[in-house]
C-alpha positions in Angstrom: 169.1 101.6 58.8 168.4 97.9 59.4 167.1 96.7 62.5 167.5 93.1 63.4 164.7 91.2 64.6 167.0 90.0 67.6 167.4 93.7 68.5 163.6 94.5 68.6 161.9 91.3 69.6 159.6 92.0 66.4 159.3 89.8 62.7 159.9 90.8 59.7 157.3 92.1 57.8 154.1 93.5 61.0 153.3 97.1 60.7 154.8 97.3 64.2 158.8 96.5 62.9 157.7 98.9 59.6 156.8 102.0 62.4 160.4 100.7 64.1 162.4 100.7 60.9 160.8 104.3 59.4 161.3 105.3 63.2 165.0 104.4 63.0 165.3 106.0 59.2 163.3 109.1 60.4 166.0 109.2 63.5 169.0 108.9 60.9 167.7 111.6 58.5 167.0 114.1 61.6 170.4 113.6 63.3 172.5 114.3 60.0 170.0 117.4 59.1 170.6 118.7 62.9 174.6 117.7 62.6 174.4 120.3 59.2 172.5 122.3 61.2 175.2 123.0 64.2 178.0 122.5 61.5 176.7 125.7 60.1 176.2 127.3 63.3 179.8 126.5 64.3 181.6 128.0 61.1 179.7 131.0 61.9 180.6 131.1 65.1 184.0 130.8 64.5 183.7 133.4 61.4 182.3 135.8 64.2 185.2 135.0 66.8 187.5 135.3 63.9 186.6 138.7 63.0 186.4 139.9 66.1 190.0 138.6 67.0 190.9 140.2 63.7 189.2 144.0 64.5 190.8 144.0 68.2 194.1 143.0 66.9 194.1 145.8 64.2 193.5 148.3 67.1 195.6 147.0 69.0 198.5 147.1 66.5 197.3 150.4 65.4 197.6 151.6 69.0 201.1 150.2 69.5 202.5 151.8 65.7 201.0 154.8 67.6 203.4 154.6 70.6 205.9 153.6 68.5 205.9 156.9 66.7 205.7 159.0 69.6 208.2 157.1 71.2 210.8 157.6 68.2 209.9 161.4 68.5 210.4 161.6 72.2 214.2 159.9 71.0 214.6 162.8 68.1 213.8 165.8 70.7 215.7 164.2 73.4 218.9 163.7 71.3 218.3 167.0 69.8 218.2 168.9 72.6 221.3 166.3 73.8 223.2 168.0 71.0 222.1 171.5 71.4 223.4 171.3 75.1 226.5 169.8 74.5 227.2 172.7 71.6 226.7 174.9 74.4 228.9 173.6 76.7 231.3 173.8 73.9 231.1 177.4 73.3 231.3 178.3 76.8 234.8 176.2 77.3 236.2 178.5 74.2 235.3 181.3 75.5 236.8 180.5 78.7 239.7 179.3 77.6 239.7 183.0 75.6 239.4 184.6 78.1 242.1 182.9 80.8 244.9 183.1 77.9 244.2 187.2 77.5 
């Protein structure tokens, strides 16, 4: 970090611009260590969030591949019994038209 001696009103060279310019460095090297610092606390954050998104999504779709399935089973007994009705109603028009002819 270079300081200026316009921007601190101090020369070149007194122990008091030394303490400003390690002061400055010291600043730099702290910032960047505390910018790694949350850098690493956001990826895990975001690692967290992810895998949470990802677990409630898996239930989620597990739940809806549930109602799917008894959904397509409620369709198979419906249309089943559909059928079985309509065989019914079948047999009882033969036998009535048996029995009107005799």
């Amino acid at each position: 970090a270079v300081v200026s001696t316009q921007s601190t009103g101090m020369e070149t060279g007194t122990a008091e611009y030394k303490v400003a310019l390690e002061l400055e460095l010291w600043k730099g090297i702290h910032v960047r260590e505390m910018e790694k610092i949350l850098e690493k606390r956001e990826n895990e954050l975001v690692e967290k969030i992810s895998n949470s998104y990802r677990q409630h999504f898996a239930a989620l779709n597990a739940e809806i591949e549930g109602s799917k399935k008894t959904c397509d089973k409620l369709v198979t007994d419906y249309t089943s019994r559909l059928s079985s009705i309509e065989k019914k109603k079948k047999k009882k028009k033969k036998k009535r038209g048996v029995e009107t002819q005799g």
